[in-house]
C-alpha positions as CSV (number, residue, x, y, z in Angstrom):
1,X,0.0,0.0,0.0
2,X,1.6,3.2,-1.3
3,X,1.5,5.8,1.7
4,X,1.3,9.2,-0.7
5,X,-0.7,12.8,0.7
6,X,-3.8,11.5,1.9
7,X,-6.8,13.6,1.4
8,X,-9.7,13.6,4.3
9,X,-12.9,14.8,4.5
10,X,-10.8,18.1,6.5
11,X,-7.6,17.7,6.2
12,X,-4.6,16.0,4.5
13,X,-1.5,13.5,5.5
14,X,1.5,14.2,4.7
15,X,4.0,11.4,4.6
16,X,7.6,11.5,6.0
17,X,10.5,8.8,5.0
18,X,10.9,6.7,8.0
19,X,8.1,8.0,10.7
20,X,5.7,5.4,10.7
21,X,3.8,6.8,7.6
22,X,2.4,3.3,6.8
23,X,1.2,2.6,10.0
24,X,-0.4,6.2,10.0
25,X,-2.0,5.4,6.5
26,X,-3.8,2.3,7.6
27,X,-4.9,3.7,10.5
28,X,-6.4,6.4,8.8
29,X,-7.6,3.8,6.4
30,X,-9.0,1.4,9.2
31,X,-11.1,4.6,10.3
32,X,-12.6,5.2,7.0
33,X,-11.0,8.3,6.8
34,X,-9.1,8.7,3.7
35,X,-10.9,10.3,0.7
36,X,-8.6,10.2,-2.0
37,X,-4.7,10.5,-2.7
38,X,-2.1,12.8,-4.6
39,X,1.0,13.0,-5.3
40,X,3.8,10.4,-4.9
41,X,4.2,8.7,-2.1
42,X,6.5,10.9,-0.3
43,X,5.8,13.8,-1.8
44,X,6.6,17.2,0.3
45,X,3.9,20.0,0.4
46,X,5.8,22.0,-1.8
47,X,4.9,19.6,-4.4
48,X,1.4,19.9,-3.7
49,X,0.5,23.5,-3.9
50,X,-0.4,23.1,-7.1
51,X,-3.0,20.5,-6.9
52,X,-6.6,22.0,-5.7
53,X,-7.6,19.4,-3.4
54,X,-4.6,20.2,-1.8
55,X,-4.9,23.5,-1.0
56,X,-8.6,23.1,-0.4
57,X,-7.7,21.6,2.7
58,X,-6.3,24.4,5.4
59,X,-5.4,21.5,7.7
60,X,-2.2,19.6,7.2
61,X,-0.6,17.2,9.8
62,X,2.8,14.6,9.6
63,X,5.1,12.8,12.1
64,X,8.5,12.8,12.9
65,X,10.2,11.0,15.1
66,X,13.9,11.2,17.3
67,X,16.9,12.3,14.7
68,X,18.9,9.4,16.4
69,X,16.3,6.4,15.6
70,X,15.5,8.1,12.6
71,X,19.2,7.0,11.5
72,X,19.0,3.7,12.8
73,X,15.9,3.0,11.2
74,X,17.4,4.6,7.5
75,X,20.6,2.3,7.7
76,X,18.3,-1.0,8.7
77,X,16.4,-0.1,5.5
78,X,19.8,0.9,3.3
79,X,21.2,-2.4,4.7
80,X,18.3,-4.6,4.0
81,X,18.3,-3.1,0.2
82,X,21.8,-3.5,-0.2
83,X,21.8,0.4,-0.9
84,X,20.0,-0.2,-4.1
85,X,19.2,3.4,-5.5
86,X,16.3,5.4,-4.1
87,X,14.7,5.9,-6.9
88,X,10.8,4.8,-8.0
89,X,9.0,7.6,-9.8
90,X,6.0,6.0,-7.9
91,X,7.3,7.4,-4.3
92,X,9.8,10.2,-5.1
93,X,9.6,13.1,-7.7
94,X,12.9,13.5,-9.7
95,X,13.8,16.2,-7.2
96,X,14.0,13.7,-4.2
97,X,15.2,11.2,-6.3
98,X,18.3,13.6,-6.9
99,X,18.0,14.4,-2.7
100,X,18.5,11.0,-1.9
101,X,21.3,9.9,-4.8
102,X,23.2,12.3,-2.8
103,X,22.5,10.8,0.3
104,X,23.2,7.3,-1.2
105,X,26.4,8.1,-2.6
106,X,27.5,10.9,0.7
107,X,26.9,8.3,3.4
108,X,26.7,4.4,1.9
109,X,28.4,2.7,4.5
110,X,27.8,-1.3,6.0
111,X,28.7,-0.2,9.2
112,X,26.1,2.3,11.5
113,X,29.2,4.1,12.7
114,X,30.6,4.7,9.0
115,X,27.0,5.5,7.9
116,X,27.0,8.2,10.7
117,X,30.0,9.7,10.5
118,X,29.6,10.1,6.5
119,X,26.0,11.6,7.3
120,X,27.5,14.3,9.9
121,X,30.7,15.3,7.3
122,X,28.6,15.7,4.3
123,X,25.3,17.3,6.2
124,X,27.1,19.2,9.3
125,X,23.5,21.0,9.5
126,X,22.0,17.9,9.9
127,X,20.5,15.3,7.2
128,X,17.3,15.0,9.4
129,X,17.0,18.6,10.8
130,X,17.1,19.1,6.4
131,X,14.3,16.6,5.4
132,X,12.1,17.6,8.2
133,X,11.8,21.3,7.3
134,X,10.8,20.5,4.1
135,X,8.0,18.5,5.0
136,X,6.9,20.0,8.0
137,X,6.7,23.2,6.1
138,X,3.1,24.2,6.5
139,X,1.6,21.8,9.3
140,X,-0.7,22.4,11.6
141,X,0.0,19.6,13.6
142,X,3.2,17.3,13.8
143,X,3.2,14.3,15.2
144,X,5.5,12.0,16.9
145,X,6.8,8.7,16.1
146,X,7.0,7.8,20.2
147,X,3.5,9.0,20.8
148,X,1.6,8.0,17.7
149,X,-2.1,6.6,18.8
150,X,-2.7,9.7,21.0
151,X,-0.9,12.4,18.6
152,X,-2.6,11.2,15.2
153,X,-6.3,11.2,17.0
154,X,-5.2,15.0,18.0
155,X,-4.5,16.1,15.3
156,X,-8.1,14.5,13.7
157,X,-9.8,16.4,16.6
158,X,-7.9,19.5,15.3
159,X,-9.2,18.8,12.0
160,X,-12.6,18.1,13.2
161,X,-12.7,14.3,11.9
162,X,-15.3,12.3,12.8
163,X,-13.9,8.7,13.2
164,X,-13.8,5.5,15.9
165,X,-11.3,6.1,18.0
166,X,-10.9,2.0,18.0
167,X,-10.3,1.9,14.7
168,X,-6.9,3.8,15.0
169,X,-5.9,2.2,18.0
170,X,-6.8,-1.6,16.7
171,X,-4.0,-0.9,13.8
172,X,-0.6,-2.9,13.8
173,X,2.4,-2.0,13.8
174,X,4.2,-1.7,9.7
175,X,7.5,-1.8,8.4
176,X,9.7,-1.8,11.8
177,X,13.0,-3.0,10.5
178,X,15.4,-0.9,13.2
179,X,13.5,-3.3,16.0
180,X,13.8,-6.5,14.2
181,X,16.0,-9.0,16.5
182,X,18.9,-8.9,13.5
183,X,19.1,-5.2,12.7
184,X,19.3,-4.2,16.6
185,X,22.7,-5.4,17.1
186,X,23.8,-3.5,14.1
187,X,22.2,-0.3,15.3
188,X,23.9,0.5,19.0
189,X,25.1,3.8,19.8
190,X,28.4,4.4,21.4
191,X,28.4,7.4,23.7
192,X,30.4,9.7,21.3
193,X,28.1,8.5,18.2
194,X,25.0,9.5,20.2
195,X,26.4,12.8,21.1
196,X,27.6,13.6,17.7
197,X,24.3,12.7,16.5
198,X,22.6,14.9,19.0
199,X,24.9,18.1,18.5
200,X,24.2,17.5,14.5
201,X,21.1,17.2,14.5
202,X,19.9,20.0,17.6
203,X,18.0,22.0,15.2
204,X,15.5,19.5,15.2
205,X,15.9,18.3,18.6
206,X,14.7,21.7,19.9
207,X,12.4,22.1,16.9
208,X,10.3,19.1,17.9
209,X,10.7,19.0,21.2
210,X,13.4,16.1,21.7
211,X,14.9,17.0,25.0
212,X,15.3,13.7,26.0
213,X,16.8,10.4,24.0
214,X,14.0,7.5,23.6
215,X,14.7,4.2,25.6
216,X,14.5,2.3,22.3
217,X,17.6,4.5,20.8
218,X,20.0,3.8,23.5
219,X,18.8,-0.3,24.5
C-alpha cells in the first residue's frame, strides 16, 4: 500500500521517510477516513500546492520521530536493500530522487558508525533537521513517532474528523525494521556517536521537542 498525501474529508497526511507513515496510512484507512490520494508517495507540500484538493484543505498534519532512531531505522532499511538506489517515480519526484542519490552516494556505508560519521561530514547541518523542514513546512500539527495513537487522534480532533477512535488504535504496527531482533545489534550507539548525533542534529531536537533520548535509541 503506497502511503502518498492522503486527502480527508478536513484535512490531508503528509508522509515523511521513515516516521511510521504506513502505519499512519492504515490507520487512517481502518477509520474510513481517507478520501482520495495525490501526489507520490513521499511527496513534500511543496509539491502539492499546485493540486486544488490540496490546497482546499487548510489542515495539514505529519510525524517525525527522534533524529537518532531516525538514523538507525534509515541504515536498517539501506542495509536490507543493499543500498540499491532510491529511486521509484511512484514514491519520489525527480527532485527527491536527486535528494537521496546524494544521500546514497554521501553516506553508503555497511557499518552504522561509517553510515553516521559520513552523514554528519557531508550534512554538518544535519540530514534530518534538512528533510524535516521541508515536510513539515506548512503543518498544523506534527506528530511523533513515540507518541503515535494519542498524537494522530489529536490532530483529527484538530481537523474536526469524525472517526472510531478504536479503529486507529486496533491498527498494527508496519514496516519496523530498526527493532527486528537482527538489525538491533547493528544499530547500538556508542556514547560519542549518540552525542555527535545529537549536536548534528539540535535543530530538530529543539524544533520538535526532543529533549530527551528515547529508551529504544539507546537499549
Amino acid at each position: 500500500m503506497g502511503t502518498m498525501a492522503y486527502l480527508l474529508p478536513n484535512s490531508t497526511f503528509i508522509h515523511i521517510p521513515k516516521t511510521a507513515g504506513q502505519w499512519a496510512a492504515a490507520a487512517l484507512e481502518n477509520a474510513g477516513l481517507v478520501v482520495d490520494r495525490i501526489g507520490v508517495v513521499h511527496a513534500s507540500p511543496d509539491e502539492l500546492e499546485q493540486e486544488e484538493e490540496f490546497r482546499r484543505r487548510n489542515f495539514r498534519f505529519t510525524f517525525v520521530r527522534h533524529p537518532a532512531a531516525w538514523y538507525q531505522s534509515m541504515w536498517a532499511h539501506r542495509i536490507d536493500e543493499e543500498w540499491e538506489p532510491i529511486d521509484d517515480p511512484e514514491w519520489f519526484t525527480p527532485k527527491w530522487i536527486d535528494f537521496w542519490a546524494e544521500f546514497t552516494g554521501a553516506c553508503h556505508s555497511n557499518s552504522f558508525e561509517g553510515f553516521l560519521r559520513k552523514c554528519v561530514a557531508h550534512y554538518p547541518s544535519g540530514f534530518v533537521s534538512t528533510l524535516y523542514d521541508a515536510y513539515t513546512n506548512g503543518s498544523n500539527f506534527i506528530g511523533k513517532y513515540e507518541n503515535l495513537v494519542e498524537d494522530i487522534c489529536t490532530a483529527l480532533d484538530q481537523a474536526s474528523e469524525s472517526y472510531d477512535q478504536r479503529r486507529i488504535i486496533e491498527t498494527e504496527p508496519r514496516n519496523v525494521r530498526g527493532k527486528r531482533p537482527h538489525r538491533r545489534r547493528g544499530v547500538e550507539y556508542s556514547s560519542d556517536l549518540l552525542e555527535l548525533i545529537l549536536n548534528t542534529e539540535m535543530a530538530a531536537i529543539k524544533k520538535y521537542g526532543y529533549e530527551e533520548v528515547p529508551a529504544s535509541v539507546i537499549r
